[in-house]
N, C-alpha and C positions, 0 to 999 in steps of 0.2 A: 504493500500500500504506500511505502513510503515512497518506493519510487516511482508508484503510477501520480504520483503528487506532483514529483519532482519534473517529468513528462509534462504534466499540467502546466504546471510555470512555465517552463522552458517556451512549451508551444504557445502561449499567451505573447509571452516575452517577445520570441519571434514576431509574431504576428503583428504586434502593435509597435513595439520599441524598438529593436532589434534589428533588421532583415539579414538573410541568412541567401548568399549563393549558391543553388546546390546544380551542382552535375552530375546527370543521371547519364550512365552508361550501360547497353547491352548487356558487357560483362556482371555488372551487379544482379541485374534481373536474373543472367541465369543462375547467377549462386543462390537468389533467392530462393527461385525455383529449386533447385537439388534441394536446397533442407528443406523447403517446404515439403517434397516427396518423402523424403527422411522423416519428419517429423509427423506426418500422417502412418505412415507405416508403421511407428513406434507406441503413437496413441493407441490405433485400431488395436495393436498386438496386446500391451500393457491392458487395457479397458478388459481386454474376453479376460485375461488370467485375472484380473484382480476381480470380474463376478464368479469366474470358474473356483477360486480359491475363498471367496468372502475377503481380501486383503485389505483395508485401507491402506497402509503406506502403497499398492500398488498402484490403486485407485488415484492417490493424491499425485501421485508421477503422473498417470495418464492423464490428469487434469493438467498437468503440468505442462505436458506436452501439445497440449490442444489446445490453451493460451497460443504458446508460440506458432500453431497452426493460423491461428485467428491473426495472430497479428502480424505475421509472414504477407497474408493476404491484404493486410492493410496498406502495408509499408508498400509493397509490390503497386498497389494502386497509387499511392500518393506519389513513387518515383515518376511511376507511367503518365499521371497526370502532369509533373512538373514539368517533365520531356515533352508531353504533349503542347503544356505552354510556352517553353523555347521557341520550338520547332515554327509552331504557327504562329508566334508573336503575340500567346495571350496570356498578358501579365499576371492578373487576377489571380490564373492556374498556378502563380509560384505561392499562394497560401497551402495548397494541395497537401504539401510535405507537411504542414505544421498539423494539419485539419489529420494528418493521421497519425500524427503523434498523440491527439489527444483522441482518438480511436481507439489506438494503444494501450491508451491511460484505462479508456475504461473497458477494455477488453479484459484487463488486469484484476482490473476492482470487481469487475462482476464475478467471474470466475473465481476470486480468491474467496469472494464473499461465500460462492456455494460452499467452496472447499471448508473453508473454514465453518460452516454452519454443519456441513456431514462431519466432521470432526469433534466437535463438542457433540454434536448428536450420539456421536458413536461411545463419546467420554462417558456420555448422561444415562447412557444404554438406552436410548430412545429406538424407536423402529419405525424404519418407510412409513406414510403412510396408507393406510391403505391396506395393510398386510392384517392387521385384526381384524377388517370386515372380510375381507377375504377366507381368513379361516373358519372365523364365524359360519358363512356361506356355506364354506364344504362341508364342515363337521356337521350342521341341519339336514344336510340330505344322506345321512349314513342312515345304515340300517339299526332300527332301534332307540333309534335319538328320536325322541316328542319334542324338545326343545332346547337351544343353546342358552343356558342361566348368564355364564359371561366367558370371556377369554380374556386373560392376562399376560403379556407375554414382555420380559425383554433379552435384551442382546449384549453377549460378552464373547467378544474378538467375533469370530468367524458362524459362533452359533448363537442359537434363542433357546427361550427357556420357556415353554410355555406349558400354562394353567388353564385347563379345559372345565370347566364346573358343566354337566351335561344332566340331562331330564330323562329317564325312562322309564320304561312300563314299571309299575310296582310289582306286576304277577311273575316280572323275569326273573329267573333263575340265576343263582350267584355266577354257575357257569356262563350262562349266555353275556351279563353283564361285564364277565371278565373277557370273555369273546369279543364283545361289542368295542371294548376300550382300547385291545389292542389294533383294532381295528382304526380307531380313530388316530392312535400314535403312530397309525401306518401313514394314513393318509398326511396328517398337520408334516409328515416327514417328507414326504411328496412335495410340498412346499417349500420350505424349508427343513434348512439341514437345524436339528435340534431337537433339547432334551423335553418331553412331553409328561405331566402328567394329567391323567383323568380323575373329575373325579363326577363319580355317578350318584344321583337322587331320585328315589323312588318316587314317583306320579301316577296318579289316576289320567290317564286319559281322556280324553273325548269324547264322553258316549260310553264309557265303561260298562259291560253287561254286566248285569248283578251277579250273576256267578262269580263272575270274576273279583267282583266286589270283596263277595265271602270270602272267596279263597286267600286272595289278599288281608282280610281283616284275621283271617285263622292265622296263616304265615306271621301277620305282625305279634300275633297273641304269643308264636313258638307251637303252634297244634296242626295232626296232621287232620284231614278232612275228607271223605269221599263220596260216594254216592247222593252228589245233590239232585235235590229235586224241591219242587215249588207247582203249588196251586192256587190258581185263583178262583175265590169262594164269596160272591156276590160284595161286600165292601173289603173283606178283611183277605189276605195273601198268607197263605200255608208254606213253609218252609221245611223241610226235613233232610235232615243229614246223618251219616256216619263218624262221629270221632274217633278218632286211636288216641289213647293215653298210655303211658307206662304201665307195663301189667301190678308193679310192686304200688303202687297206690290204691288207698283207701277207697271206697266208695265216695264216704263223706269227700275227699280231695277229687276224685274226678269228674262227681257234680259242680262243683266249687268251678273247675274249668271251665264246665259245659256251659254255667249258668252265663258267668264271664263270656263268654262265646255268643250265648242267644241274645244279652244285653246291647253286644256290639253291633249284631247281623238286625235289630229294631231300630237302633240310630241309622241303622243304611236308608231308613223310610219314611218318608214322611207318614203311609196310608199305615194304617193298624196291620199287624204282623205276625203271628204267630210261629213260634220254632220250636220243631223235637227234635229233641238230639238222642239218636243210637249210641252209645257209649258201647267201645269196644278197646279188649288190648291190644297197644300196640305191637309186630312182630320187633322183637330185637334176640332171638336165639334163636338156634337151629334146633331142633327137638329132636331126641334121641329117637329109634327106633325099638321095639317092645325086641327083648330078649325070645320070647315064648316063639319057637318054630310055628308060627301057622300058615298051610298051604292055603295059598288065597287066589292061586290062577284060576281055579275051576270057577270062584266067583267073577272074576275078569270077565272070563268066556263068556258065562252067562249074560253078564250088564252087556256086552260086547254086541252078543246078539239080540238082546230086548232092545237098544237103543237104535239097530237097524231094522228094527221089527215097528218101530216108530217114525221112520220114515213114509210109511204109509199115510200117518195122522196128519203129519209135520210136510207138506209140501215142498220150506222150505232145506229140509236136511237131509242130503244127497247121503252120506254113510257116516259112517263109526267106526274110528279103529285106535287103536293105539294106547287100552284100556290099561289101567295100572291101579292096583289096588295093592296098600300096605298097612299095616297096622302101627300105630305109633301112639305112645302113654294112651293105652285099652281102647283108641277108638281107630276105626276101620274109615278110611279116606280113599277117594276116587277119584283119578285124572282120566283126559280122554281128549282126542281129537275128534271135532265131527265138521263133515267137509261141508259145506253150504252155498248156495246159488250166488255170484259174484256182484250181480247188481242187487243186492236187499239193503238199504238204510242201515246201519251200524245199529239204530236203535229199536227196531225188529227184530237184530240177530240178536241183539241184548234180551229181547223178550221172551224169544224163541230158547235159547241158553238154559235162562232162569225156566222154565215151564219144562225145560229136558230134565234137567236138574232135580226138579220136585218129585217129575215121574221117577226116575231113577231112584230117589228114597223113598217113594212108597212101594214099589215094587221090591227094595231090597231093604227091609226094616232098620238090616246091620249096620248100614253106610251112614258115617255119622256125617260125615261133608261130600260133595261131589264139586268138581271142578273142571267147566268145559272150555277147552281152543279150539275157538271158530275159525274155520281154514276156508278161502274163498275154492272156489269150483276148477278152474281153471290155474292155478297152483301150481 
């Protein structure tokens, strides 16, 4: 700056006080020309490494260099012009030289001034601007993000540092949520080179289906939940569910749950609500098999062939095979595959299952549980 000052003066000086003879000769022009060549070649080159690397000192040469582009092209004019005023006798044109001195000057100032402003920018760990809405942008259209809460990000030397605070489903799963985030640390990477963290908050959605609601309000309670279902019964909505609780609890304790549970699943509503809750233990062992030798194939067979003996009844249950009966602490249990027609509603073959299910224990008194895999037809 001092010397685009100095340039200043000078060319003033010139201009008003001063006059100044200049001879411009061919020769100068072409040297001009050669570093002018040189010095574009230098910038172009410096400019890609220093965004290929994130450099600032690189960056600030190539600035450097591109000054002297600009003001190569000045000087080159002001010669041309002062020659041109010799040549034809127009005086005026010997201001030309000074007029681009003070070209010069501010070729200097402007340029220095950016460089100088990316440089404390870079001091201050400030960032482009522009680059937070940007990430912002991308990270909104990943998969699983409801909405971007904020981004924070800044910059030390070459990298960034960015704070993703993100919105998603409350019903996702700790894995998917962990899926989801490295996912975003893929992407913010895509953009910039840098260190990401996420951080993820549970949200109701838009429209959230009340199931989803419950399952959501169980997961926050720590409860597992299954077989919902809901009816509606001219003002009031009927609710009923399966819970799993730890088997070593009390009754009194795993009412205490349940009730906790129904109080939560009637705040979902504004209309009047009613909720049963099936209380059941949770699995958390593997259960030993009964020492006592008892041959149980013959009864396999049997269920084996009653249950394709029921395909008669059952339109939609093509066969039965794959029957397993064992006995485990004194009760007699029953698996089985039965194949079924590939285009039925999930929640038909659910019905169809349960109703196989019932026949099977009335026709075999022994069988304390049964348990059907619907296999589609085509398989």
């Amino acid at each position: 700056m001092i010397t685009a000052f100095y340039v200043i003066y000078e060319a003033f000086h010139r201009m008003f006080f001063h006059a100044v003879h200049i001879e411009p000769s061919p020769t100068a022009i072409l040297v001009l020309l050669a570093a002018l060549a040189i010095d574009v070649t230098r910038a172009r080159k410096l400019s890609y490494v220093a965004k290929k690397y994130s450099s600032e000192a690189l960056e600030a040469d190539a600035l450097h260099f591109s000054t002297d582009v600009w003001s190569t092209l000045v000087v080159i004019a002001g010669i041309a012009l002062a020659w041109a005023g010799q040549h034809w006798d127009l005086p005026w044109l010997g201001y030309a030289d000074a007029l681009a001195g003070l070209a010069v000057a501010g070729v200097i100032l402007w340029v220095g001034s950016r460089l100088g402003r990316r440089t404390l920018d870079a001091l201050l760990d400030a960032v482009p601007e522009g680059l937070q809405e940007e990430i912002a942008a991308a990270v909104r259209k990943m998969e699983g993000v409801l909405s971007v809460e904020r981004v924070r990000l800044r910059r030390a030397g070459n990298r960034y540092f960015v704070d993703a605070t993100v919105s998603v489903p409350r019903t996702a799963s700790l894995e998917q949520v962990h899926s989801w985030s490295d996912a975003i640390e893929t992407r913010i990477g895509e953009i910039v080179p840098s260190d990401v963290v996420v951080h993820a908050e549970p949200r109701a959605p838009q429209g959230e289906p009340f199931f989803d609601s419950i399952r959501a309000t169980a997961q926050r309670l720590g409860l597992a939940v299954h077989e919902l279902s809901a009816q509606q019964y001219r003002e009031r909505l009927f609710v009923e569910l399966h819970l799993e609780v730890a088997p070593q609890l009390t009754l009194q304790e795993a009412h205490a749950q349940a009730t906790q549970l129904e109080e939560a699943i009637r705040r979902l509503r504004s209309e009047p609500t009613d909720v049963n809750i099936h209380i059941e233990p949770l699995g958390t062992a593997i259960s030993p098999g009964d020492g006592v030798a008892v041959d149980l194939r013959e009864l396999g067979r049997a269920m084996e062939a009653y249950l394709n003996e029921l395909s008669r009844e059952f339109h939609e249950l093509v066969n039965a095979h794959n029957v397993r009966v064992r006995q485990v602490q004194h009760h007699i249990l029953a698996s089985c595959h039965c194949v079924m027609r590939s285009e039925l509603p999930i929640t038909e073959v659910h019905d169809v299952t349960a109703a196989l299910e019932d026949r099977v224990k009335e026709k075999f008194p022994k069988v304390y549980r049964v348990t059907i895999h619907p296999e589609p037809q085509d398989r």
